[in-house]
N, CA, C and O atoms as CSV, one atom per row, in Angstrom:
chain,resi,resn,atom,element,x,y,z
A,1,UNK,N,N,-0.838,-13.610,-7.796
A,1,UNK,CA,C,0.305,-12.806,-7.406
A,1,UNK,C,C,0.731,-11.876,-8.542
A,1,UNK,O,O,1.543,-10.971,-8.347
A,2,UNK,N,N,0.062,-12.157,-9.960
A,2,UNK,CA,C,0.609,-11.594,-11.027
A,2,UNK,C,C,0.015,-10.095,-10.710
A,2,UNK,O,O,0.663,-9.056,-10.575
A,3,UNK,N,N,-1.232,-10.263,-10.641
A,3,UNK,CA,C,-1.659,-8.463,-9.884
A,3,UNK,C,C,-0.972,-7.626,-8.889
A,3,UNK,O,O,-0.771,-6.415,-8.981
A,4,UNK,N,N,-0.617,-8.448,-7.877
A,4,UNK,CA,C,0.383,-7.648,-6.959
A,4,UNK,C,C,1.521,-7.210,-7.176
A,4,UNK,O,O,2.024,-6.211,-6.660
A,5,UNK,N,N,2.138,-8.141,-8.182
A,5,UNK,CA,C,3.495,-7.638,-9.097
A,5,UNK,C,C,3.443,-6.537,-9.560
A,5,UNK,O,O,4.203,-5.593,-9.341
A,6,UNK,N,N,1.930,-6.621,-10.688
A,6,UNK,CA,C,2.188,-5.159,-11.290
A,6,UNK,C,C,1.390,-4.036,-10.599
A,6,UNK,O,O,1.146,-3.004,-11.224
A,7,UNK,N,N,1.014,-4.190,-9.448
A,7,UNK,CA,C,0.821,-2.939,-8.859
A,7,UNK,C,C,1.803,-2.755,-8.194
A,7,UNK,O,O,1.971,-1.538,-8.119
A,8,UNK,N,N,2.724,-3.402,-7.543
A,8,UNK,CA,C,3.789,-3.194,-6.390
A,8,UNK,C,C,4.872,-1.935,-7.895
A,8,UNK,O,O,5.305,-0.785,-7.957
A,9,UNK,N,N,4.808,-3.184,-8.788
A,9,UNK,CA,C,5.719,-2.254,-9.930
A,9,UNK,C,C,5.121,-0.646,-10.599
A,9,UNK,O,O,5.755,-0.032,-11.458
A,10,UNK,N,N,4.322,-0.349,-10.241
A,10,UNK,CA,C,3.820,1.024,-11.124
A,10,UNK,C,C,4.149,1.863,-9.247
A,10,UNK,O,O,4.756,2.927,-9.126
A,11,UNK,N,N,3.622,1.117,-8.126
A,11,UNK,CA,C,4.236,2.234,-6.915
A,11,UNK,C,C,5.442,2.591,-7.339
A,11,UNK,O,O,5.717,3.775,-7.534
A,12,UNK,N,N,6.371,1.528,-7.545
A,12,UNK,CA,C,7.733,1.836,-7.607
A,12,UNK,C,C,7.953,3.427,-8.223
A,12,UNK,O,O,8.537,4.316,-7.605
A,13,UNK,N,N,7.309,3.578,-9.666
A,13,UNK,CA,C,7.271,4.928,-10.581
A,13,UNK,C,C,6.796,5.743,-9.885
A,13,UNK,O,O,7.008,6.896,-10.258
A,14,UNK,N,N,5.880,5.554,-8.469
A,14,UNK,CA,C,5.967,6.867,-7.688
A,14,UNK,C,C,5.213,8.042,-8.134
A,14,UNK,O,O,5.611,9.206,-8.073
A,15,UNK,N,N,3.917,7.570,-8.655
A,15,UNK,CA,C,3.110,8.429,-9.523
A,15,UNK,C,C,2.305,9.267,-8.786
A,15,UNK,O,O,1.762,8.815,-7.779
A,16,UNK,N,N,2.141,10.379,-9.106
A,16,UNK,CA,C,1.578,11.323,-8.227
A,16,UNK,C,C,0.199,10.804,-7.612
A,16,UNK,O,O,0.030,11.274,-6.487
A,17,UNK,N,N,-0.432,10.293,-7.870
A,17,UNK,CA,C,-1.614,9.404,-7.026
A,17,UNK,C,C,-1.600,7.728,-7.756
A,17,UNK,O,O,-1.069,7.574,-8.856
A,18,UNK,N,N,-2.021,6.944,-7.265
A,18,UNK,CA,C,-2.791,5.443,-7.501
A,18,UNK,C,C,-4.235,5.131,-6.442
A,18,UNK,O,O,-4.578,5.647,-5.378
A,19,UNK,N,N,-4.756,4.218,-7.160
A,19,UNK,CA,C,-5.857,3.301,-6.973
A,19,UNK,C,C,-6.485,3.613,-5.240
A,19,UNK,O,O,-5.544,4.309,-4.858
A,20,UNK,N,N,-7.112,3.562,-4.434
A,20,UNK,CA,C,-7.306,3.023,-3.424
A,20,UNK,C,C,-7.551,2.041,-3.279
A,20,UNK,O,O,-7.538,1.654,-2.111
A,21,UNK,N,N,-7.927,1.036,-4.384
A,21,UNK,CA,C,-8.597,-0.049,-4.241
A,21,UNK,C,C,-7.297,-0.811,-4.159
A,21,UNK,O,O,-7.220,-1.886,-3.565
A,22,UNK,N,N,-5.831,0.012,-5.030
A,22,UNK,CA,C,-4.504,-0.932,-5.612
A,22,UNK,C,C,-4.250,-0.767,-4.152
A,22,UNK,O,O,-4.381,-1.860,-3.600
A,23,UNK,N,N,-3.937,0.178,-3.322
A,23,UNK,CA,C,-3.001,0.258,-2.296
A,23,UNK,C,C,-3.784,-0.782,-0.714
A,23,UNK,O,O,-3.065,-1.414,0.060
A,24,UNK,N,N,-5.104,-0.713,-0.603
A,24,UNK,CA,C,-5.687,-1.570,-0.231
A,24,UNK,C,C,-5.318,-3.476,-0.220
A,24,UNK,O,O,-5.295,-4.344,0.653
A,25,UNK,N,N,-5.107,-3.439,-1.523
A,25,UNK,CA,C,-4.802,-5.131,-2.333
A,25,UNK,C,C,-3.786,-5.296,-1.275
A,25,UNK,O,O,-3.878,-6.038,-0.297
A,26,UNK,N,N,-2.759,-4.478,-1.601
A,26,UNK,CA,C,-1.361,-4.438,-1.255
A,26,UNK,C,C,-1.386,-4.771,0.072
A,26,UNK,O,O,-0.972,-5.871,0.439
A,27,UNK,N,N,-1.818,-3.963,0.837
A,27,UNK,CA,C,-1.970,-4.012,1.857
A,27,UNK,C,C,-2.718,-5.235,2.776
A,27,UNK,O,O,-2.404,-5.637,3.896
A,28,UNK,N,N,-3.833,-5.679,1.878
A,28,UNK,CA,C,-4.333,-6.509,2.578
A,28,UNK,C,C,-3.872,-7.953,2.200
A,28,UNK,O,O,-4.358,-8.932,2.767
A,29,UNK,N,N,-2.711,-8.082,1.012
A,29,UNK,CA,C,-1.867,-9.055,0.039
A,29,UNK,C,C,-0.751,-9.377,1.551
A,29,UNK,O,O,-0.664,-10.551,1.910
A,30,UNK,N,N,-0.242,-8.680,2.062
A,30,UNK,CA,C,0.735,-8.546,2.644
A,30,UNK,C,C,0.585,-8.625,4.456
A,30,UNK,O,O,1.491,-8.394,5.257
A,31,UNK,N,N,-1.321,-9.156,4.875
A,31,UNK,CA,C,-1.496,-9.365,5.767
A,31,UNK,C,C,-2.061,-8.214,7.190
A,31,UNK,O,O,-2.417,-8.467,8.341
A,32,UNK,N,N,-1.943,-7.131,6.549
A,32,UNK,CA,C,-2.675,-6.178,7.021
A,32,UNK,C,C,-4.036,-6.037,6.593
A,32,UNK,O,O,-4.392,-6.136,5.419
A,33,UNK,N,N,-5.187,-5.681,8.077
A,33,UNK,CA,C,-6.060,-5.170,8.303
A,33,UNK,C,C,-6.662,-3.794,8.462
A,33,UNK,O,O,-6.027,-2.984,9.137
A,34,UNK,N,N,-7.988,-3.376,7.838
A,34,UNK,CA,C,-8.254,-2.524,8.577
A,34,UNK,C,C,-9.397,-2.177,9.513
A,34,UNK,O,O,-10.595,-2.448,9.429
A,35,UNK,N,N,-8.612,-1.411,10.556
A,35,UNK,CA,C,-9.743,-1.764,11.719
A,35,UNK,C,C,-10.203,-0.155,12.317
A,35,UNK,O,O,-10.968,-0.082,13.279
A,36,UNK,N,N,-9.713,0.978,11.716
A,36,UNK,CA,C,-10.161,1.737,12.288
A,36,UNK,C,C,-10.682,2.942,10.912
A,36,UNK,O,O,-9.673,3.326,10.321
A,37,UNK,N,N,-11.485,3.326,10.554
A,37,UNK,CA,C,-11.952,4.663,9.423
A,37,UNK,C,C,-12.458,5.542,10.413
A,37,UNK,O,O,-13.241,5.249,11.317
A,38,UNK,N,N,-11.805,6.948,10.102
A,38,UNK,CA,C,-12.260,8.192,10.781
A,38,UNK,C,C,-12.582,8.979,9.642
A,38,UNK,O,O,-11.724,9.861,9.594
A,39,UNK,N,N,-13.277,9.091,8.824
A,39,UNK,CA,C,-13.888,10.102,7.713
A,39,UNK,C,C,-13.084,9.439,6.530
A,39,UNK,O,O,-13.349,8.350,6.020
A,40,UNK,N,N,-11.984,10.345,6.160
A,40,UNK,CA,C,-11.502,9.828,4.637
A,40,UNK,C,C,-10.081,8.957,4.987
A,40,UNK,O,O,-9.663,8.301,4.033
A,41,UNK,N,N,-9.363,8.885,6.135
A,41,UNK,CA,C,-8.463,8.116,7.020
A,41,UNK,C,C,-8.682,6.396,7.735
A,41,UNK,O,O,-9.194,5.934,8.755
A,42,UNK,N,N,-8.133,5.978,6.808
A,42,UNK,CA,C,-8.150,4.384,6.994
A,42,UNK,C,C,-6.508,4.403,7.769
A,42,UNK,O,O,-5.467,5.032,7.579
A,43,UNK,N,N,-6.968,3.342,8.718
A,43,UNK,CA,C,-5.570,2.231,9.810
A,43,UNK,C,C,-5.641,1.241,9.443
A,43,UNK,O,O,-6.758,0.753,9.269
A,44,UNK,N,N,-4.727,0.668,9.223
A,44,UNK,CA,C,-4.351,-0.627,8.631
A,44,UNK,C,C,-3.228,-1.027,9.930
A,44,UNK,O,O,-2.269,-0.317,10.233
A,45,UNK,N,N,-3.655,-2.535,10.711
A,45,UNK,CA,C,-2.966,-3.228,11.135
A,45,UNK,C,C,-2.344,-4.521,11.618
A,45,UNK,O,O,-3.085,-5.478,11.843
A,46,UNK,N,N,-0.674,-4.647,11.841
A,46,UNK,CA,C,-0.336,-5.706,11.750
A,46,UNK,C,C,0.304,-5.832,12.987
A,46,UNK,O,O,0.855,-4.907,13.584
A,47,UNK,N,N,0.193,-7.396,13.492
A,47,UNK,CA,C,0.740,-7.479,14.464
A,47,UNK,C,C,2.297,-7.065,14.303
A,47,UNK,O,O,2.884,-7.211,13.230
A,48,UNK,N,N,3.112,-6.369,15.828
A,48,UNK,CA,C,4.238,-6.325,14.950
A,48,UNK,C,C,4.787,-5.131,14.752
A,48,UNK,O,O,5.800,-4.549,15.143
A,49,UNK,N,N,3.372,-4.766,13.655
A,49,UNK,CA,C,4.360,-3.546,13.356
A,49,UNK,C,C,3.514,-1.784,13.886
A,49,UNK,O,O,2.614,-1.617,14.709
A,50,UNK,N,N,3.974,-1.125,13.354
A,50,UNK,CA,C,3.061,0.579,13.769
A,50,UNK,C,C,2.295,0.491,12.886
A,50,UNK,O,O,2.541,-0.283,11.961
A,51,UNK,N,N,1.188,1.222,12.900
A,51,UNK,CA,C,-0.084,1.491,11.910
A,51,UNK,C,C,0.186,1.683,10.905
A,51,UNK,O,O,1.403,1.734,11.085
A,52,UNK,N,N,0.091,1.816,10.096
A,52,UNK,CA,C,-0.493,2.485,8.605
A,52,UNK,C,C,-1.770,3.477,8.574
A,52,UNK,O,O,-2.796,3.233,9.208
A,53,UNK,N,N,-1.607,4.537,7.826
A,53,UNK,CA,C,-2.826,5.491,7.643
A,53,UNK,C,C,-2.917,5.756,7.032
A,53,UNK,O,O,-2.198,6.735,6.832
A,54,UNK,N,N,-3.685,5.429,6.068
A,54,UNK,CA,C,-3.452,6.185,4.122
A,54,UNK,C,C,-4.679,6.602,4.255
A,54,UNK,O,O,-5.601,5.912,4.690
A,55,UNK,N,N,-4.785,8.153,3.761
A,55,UNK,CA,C,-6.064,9.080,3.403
A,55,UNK,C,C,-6.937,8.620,2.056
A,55,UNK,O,O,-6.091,8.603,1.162
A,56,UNK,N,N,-7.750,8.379,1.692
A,56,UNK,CA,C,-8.506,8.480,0.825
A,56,UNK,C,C,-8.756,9.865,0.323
A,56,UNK,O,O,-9.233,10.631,1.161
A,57,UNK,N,N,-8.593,10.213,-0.544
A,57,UNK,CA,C,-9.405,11.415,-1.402
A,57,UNK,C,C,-9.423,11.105,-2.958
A,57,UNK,O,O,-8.456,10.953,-3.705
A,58,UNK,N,N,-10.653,11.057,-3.223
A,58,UNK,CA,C,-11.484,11.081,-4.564
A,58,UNK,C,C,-10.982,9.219,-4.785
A,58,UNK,O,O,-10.472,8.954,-5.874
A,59,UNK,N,N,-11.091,8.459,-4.122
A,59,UNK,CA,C,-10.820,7.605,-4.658
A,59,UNK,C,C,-9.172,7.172,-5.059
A,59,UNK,O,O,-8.765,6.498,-6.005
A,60,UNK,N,N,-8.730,7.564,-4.407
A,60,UNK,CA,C,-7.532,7.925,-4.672
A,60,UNK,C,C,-6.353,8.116,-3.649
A,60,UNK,O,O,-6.729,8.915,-2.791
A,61,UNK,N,N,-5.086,7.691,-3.418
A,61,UNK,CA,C,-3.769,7.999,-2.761
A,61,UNK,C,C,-2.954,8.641,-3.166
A,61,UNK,O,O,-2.423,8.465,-4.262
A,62,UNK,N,N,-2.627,9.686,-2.224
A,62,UNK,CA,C,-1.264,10.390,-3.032
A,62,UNK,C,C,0.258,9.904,-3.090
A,62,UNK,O,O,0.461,8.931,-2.365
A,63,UNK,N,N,1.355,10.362,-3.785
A,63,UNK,CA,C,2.582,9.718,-3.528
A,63,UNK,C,C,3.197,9.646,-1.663
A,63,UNK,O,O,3.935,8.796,-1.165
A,64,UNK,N,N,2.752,10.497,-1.196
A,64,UNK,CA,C,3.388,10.279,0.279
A,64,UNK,C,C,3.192,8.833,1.112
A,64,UNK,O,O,3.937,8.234,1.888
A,65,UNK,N,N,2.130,8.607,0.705
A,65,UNK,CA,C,1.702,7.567,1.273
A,65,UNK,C,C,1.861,6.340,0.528
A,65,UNK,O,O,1.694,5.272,1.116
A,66,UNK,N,N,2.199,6.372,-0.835
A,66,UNK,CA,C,2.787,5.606,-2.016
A,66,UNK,C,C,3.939,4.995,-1.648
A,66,UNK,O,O,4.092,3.777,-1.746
A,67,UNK,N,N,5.394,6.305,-0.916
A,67,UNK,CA,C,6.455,6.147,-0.077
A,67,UNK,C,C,6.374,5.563,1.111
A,67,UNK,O,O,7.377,5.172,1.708
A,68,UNK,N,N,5.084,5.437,1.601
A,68,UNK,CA,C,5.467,5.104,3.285
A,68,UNK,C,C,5.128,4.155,2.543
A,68,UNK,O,O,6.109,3.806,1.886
A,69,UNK,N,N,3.581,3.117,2.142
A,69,UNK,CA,C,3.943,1.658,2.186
A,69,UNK,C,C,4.811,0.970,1.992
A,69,UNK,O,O,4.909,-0.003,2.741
A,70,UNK,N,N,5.818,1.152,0.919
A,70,UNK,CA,C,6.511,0.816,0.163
A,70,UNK,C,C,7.560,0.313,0.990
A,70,UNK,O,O,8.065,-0.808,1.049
A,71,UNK,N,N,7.875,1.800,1.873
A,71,UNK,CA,C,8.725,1.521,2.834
A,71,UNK,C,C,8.705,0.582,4.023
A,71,UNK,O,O,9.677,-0.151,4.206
A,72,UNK,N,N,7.576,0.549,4.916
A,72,UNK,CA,C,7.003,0.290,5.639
A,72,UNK,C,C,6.540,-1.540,5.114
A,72,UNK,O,O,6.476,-2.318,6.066
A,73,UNK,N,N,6.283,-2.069,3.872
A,73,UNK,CA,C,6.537,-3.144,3.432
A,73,UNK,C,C,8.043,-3.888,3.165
A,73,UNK,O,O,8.211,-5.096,2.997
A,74,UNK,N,N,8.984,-2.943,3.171
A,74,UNK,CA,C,9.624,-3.289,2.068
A,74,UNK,C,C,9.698,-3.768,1.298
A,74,UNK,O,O,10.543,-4.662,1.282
A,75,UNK,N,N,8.978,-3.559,0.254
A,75,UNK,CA,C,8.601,-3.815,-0.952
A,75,UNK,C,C,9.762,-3.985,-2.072
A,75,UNK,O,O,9.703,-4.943,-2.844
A,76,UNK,N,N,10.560,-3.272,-2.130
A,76,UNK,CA,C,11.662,-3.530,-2.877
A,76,UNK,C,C,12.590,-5.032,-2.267
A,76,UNK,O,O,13.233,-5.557,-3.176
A,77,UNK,N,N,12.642,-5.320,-1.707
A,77,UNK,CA,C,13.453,-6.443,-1.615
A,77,UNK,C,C,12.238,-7.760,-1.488
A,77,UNK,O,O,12.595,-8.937,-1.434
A,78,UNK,N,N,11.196,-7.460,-1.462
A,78,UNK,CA,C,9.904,-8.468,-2.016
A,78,UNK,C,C,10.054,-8.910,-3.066
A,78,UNK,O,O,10.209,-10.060,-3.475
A,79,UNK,N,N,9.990,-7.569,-3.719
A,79,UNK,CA,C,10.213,-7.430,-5.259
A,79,UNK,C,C,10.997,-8.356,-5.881
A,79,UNK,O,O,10.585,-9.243,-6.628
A,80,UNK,N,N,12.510,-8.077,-5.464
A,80,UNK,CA,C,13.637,-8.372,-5.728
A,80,UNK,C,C,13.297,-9.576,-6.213
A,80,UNK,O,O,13.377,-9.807,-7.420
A,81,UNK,N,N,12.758,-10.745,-5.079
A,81,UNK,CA,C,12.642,-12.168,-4.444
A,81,UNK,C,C,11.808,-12.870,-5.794
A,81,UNK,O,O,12.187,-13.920,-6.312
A,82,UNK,N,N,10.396,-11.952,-6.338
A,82,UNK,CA,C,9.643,-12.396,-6.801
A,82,UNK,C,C,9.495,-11.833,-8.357
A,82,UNK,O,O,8.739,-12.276,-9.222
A,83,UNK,N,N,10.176,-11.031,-8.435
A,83,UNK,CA,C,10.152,-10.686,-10.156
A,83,UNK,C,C,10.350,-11.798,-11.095
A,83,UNK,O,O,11.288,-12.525,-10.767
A,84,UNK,N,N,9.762,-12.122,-12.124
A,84,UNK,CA,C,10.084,-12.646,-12.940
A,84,UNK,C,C,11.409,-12.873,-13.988
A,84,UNK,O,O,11.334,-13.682,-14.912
């Protein structure tokens, strides 16, 4: 969980791109699947809830989609629960 901490914590900073591999973790940390790739467009889903679609380019996510997981997790009050 110590990895998910500090990736959940560097989204927070909202950096103009991160990892695909980090936002993936996250995603798949938190019980989401993915079940659909259309070129550089991954779906991620959970029962429950609406899709997720984070673009891939170069290996890479931009902040928009940095904002929707985040949101879309709520991640900040995860956070809150589990910070050290």
């Amino acid at each position: 969980m110590a990895k998910i901490l500090k990736v959940v914590e560097n989204m927070f900073q909202l950096p103009p791109e991160m990892k695909f591999e980090d936002m993936v973790r996250v995603l798949e940390y938190f019980g989401w699947t993915r079940k659909n790739v259309v070129g550089s467009h991954f779906t991620y889903y959970r029962k429950g809830h609406m899709p997720i679609t984070i673009v891939k380019h170069k290996n890479k996510v931009k902040r928009g989609y940095i904002k929707k997981i985040i949101d879309e997790l709520n991640l900040e009050d995860w956070y809150e629960k589990h910070k050290k």
